[in-house]
N, C-alpha and C positions, 0 to 999 in steps of 0.2 A: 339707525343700524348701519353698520360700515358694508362697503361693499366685497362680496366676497370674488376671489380672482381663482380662473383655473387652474394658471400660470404658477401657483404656488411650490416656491424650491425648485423649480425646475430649473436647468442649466441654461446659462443664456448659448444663445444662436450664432454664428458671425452676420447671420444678416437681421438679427435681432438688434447686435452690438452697431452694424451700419445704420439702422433705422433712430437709434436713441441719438446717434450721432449729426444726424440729418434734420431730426426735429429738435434736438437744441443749437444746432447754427442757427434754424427758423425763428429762433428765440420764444419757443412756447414754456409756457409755464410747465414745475411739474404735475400737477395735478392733468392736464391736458395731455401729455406725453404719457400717464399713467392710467388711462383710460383709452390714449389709443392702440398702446400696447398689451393691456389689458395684464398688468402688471401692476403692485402694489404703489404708492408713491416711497417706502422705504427701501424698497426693491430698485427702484429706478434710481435715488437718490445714493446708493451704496455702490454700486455698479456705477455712478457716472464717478463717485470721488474715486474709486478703485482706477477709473480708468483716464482719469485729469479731464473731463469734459465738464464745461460751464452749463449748469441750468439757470435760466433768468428767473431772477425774482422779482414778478408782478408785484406791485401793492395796489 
């Protein structure tokens, strides 16, 4: 079962938007970024290309 988030449709934050930005300089994966924000990982993935920020992809 997927994990469900409270965070759902909410507007992001500007200190939301510094935090995503903070943890992918760190180079964290999204699943990891998405869990610590407690945010979707399509959530977090839609919001970084909206906003030009690179998330690493681990393999």
């Amino acid at each position: 079962m997927t994990e469900r988030f409270e965070r759902h449709r909410q507007p992001w934050t500007y200190e939301e938007l510094e935090k995503l930005k903070l943890l992918a300089r760190k180079g964290m994966a999204l699943k990891a970024i998405s869990k610590a924000m407690t945010r979707s990982e399509e959530s977090i993935k839609d919001r970084a290309k909206l906003d030009g920020i690179g998330i690493a992809k681990l393999r």
